[in-house]
N, C-alpha and C positions, 0 to 999 in steps of 0.2 A: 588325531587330536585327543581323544580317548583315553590311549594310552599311554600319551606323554601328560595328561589329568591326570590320572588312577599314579601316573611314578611320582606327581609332583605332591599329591597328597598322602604318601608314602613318606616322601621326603620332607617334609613338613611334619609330620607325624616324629620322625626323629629329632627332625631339630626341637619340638616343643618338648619330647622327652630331657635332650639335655639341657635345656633350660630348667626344668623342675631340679635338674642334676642338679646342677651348677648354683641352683639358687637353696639348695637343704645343705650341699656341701659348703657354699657359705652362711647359713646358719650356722652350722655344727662348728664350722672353723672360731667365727668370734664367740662362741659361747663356750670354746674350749682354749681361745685366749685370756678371756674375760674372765673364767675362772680359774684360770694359771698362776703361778706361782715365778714369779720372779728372781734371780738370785742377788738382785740389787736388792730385794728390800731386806735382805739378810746384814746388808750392812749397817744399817740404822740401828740394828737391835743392841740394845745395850747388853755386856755380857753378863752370866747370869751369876759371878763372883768376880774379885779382883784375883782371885786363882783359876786362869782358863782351862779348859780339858784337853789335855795332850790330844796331840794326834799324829799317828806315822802317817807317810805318804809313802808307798811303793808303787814304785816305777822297774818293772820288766823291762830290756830292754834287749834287742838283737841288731846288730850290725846298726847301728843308728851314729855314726859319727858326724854325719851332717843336721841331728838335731838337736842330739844330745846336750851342747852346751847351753843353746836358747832354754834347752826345756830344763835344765838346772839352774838355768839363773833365775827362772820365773820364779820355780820353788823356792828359792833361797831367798826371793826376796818379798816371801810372806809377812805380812803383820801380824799374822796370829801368835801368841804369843809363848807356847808353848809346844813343839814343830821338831818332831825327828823326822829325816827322809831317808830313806832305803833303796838303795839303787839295785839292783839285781840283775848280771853282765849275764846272760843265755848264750851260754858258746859263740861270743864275735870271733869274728876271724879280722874285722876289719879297727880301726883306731878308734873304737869308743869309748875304751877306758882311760886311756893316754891324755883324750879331749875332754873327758868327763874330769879326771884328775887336776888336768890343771884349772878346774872351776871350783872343783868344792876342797881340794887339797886342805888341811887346817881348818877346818869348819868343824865345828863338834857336833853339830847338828847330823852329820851327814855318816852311813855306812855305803860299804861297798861290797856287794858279796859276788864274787865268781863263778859261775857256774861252768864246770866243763862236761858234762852229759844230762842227759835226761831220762827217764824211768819210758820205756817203751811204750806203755799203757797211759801215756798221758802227754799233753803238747805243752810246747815249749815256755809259751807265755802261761799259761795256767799253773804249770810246773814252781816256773821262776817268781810267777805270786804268791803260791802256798810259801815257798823258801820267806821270801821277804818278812807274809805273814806272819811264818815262825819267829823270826826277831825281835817284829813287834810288838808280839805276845809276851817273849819275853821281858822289852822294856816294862809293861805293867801300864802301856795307853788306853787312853778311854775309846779313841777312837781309831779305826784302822780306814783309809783310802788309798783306793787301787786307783792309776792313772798310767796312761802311755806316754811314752817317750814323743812322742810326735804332736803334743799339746804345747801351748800358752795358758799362764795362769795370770789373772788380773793379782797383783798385789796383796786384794782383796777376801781373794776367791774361799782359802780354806777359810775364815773367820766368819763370812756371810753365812759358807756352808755348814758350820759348827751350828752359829748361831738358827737359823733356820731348822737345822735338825731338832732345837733345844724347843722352840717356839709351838711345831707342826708335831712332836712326841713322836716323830720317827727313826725306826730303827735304822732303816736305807735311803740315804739322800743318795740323787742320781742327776744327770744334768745333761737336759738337750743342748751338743755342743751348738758355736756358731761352726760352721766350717768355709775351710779357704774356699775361694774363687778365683781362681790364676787361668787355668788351663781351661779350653772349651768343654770339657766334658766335666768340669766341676760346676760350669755355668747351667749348661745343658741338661744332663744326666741325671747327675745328684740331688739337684731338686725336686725333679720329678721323685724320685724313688722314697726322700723325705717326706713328700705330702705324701704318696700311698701309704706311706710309714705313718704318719701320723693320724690320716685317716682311719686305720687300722689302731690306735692304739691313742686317742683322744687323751691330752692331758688331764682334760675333767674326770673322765671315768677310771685313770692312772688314782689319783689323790682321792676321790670323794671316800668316804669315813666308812661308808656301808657297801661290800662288796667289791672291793677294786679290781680292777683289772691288772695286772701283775706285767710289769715294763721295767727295766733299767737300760743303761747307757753304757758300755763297759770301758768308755775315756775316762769316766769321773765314778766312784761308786763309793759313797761316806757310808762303811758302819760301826755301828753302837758294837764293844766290843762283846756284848752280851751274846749280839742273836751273829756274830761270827761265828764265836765259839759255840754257839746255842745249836746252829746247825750243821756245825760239821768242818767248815770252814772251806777252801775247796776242795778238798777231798769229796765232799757230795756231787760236787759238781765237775767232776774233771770228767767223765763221761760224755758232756754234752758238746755238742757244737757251738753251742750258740751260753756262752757260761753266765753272762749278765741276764737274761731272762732266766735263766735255769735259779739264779740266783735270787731274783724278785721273785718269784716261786717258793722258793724254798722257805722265804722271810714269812710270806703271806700264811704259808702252811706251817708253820710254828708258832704263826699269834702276832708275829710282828709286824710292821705299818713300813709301805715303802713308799716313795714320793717321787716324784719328775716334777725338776724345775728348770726354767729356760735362764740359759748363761746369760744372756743379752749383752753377748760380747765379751764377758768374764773370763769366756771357754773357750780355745780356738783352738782349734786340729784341722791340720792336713792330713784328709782319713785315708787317701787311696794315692800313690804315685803312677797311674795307668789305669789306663778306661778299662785295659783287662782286670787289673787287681780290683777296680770299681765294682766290676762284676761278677766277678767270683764272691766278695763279699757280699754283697749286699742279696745274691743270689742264697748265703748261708741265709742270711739273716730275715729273708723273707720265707724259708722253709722251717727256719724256728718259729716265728713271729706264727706262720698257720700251721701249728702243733703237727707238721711233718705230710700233713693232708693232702693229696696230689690233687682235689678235686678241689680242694677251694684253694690252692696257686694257679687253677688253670679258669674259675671263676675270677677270681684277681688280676689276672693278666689278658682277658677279653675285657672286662673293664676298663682298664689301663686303655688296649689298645681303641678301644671303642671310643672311649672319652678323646684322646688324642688325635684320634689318626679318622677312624672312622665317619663320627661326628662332623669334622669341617667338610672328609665327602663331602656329607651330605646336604649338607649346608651350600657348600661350592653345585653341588648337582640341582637346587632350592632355585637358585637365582640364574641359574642359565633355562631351566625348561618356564621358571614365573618370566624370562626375557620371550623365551622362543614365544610361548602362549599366547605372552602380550600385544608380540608382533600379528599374531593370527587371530586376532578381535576378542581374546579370554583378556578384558579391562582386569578381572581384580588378579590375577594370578601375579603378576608380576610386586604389587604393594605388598602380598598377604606373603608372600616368598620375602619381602625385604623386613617387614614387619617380626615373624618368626626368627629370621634367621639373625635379628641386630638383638634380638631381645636375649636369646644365646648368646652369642658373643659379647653380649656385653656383663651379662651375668658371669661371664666365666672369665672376661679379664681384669673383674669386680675382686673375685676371687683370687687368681693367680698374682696381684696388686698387691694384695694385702699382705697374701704368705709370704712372695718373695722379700718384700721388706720389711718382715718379721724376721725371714731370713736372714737378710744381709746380702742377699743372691740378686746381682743385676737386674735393672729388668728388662734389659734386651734379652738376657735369655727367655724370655717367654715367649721370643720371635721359634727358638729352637723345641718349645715344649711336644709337637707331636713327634719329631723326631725322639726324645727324650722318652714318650710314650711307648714308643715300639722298642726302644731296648730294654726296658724294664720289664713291657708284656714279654718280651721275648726272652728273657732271664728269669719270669716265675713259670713260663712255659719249661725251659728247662730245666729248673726245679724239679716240676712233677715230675719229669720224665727219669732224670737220675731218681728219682724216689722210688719207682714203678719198675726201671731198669736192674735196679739193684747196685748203681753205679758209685762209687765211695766219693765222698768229698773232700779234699784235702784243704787242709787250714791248720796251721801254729806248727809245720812238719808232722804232722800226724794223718794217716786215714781214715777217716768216717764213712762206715757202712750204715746206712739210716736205713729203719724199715718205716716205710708207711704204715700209718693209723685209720 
């Protein structure tokens, strides 16, 4: 009896741990809702002449004939009222330009530029965005925006985001998409890996005035044409894996101000077609996000797993030995096991409640969340180990050799 005591007060011991989790990681959550930025409130702003400020929209695009035309009509059917868009074909081989043409054919608004190779020392999509860049520049816009072909644009969206940039004096407007939920592993998966994303990289501490933390989105990325060309443009950044953080980086270390605002449905991408491609990505994106550090992807991913998978253990091991106990004359064991373990669970589907329909994200997936747990912990575990291996990472047709820091 002893030492099914000493396990259950072990066990108790963890479930109260993640209750404290559960109850600062909802603090932090609504205090970094709360001081969020909206991209609807961009549209109220009245503009800041009856002359609005140009802006290109470049869109890279590779083999995308089943998005392409959605994601040209969105564009096309901006209000903003002064709107070049830049299409940039990256070696198709399949019908995107044929499907893109008959959308914007006749539209003066619209370019098309071709690409048929790319410079070896640099990937594809980054490539085909300096290209479009170049155009831009040449029109003489004020503003230049990088977006994927695999978006939805609200009507709205470039006009909020102009005006917002004019309001907040930044040089980088970025935008936490919504993203689709079709597939199970978009329900499952992808949530999980957005909260540890956002955990990691709090909109409050994105924005606040004094000292930010350095985040972009590379679906949506508005800038001032000043601090394009100010820093280089991508040519600074083709190097990196990960080029929207490289690029809030690069903003912040020049003097200029970047910002993360949540679409609230403005914004919608289907980010991944396969739980593989799900994880390959987001695996880049968690080895950028911890400046390449195999030690703290591999903190991040016992976190992960521990929060998910761990945690209910214990919680499940709480209320079976507070049963046995109870059974064998320990009165409180069994209340103080129910007590602990409701006060966790309720804390943490207080939490998961909130994001998910912040998100957009079902909330039957949250039936799925420890599962969703362990492939995440299980993708920044492989993170560090391709870091530590010396093993390249492949993203945009190009290979990345990272070294750990």
């Amino acid at each position: 009896m002893l030492i099914l005591q000493v396990i259950l007060v072990i066990s108790l011991a963890v479930c109260a741990a993640a209750a404290v989790y559960w109850i600062v990681a909802g603090w932090r959550l609504r205090r970094a809702l709360r001081m969020s930025i909206s991209m609807r409130e961009g549209l109220a702003l009245e503009p800041p002449s009856s002359d609005p400020p140009s802006v290109a929209v470049v869109i890279p695009a590779h083999d995308e004939e089943a998005l392409i035309e959605s994601c040209a009509r969105g564009i096309l059917a901006q209000d903003h009222g002064s709107l070049h868009v830049i299409f940039v074909l990256d070696r198709c081989t399949d019908r995107t330009e044929a499907r893109l043409r008959s959308v914007v054919e006749g539209d003066a608004r619209c370019t098309i530029l071709v690409l048929d190779e790319c410079p070896p020392d640099w990937a594809g999509k980054c490539n085909a965005a300096s290209q479009g860049a170049r155009k831009a520049l040449e029109l003489g816009v004020d503003y230049l925006l990088f977006t994927d072909a695999d978006t939805r644009f609200d009507p709205g969206l470039v006009r909020a985001a102009v005006g917002l940039a004019s309001r907040e004096r930044a040089d980088l407007v970025s935008v936490l998409s919504t993203l689709t939920c079709t597939r199970w592993d978009e329900k499952v998966v992808q949530p999980v890996a957005s909260f540890n994303l956002l955990r990691m990289h709090p909109t409050d501490l994105v924005n606040r005035p004094q000292n930010p933390r350095a985040f972009a989105n590379g679906q949506f990325m508005l800038f001032s044409r000043a601090i394009y060309e100010g820093i280089g443009g991508h040519h600074c950044v083709h190097e990196d894996l990960l080029e929207d953080i490289a690029f809030a980086r690069k903003v912040r270390k020049h003097g200029g101000r970047g910002i993360i605002v949540n679409s609230d449905g403005m914004l919608r991408v289907a980010m991944y077609d396969s739980l593989q491609a799900m994880r390959e990505g987001w695996k880049r994106i968690f080895i950028e996000v911890a400046r390449r550090q195999p030690r703290r992807l591999v903190v991040w991913g016992c976190r992960a797993i521990g929060a998910g998978v761990l945690v209910p253990a214990a919680q499940v091991a709480a209320l079976v030995l507070g049963s046995i106990l109870y059974r064998q004359g320990d009165t409180p064991a069994l209340p103080l096991a129910v007590g602990f373990v409701a006060v966790g669970v309720l804390a943490q589907l207080m939490v998961l409640r909130s994001f998910y329909r912040t998100a957009e994200t079902p909330l039957l997936g949250i039936l799925g969340y420890p599962f969703g747990c362990l492939v995440v912990g299980q993708l920044m575990f492989s993170g560090a180990a391709d870091l530590r291996n010396g093993r390249p990472i492949r993203w945009g047709g190009r290979d990345y050799l990272l070294t750990p820091r």
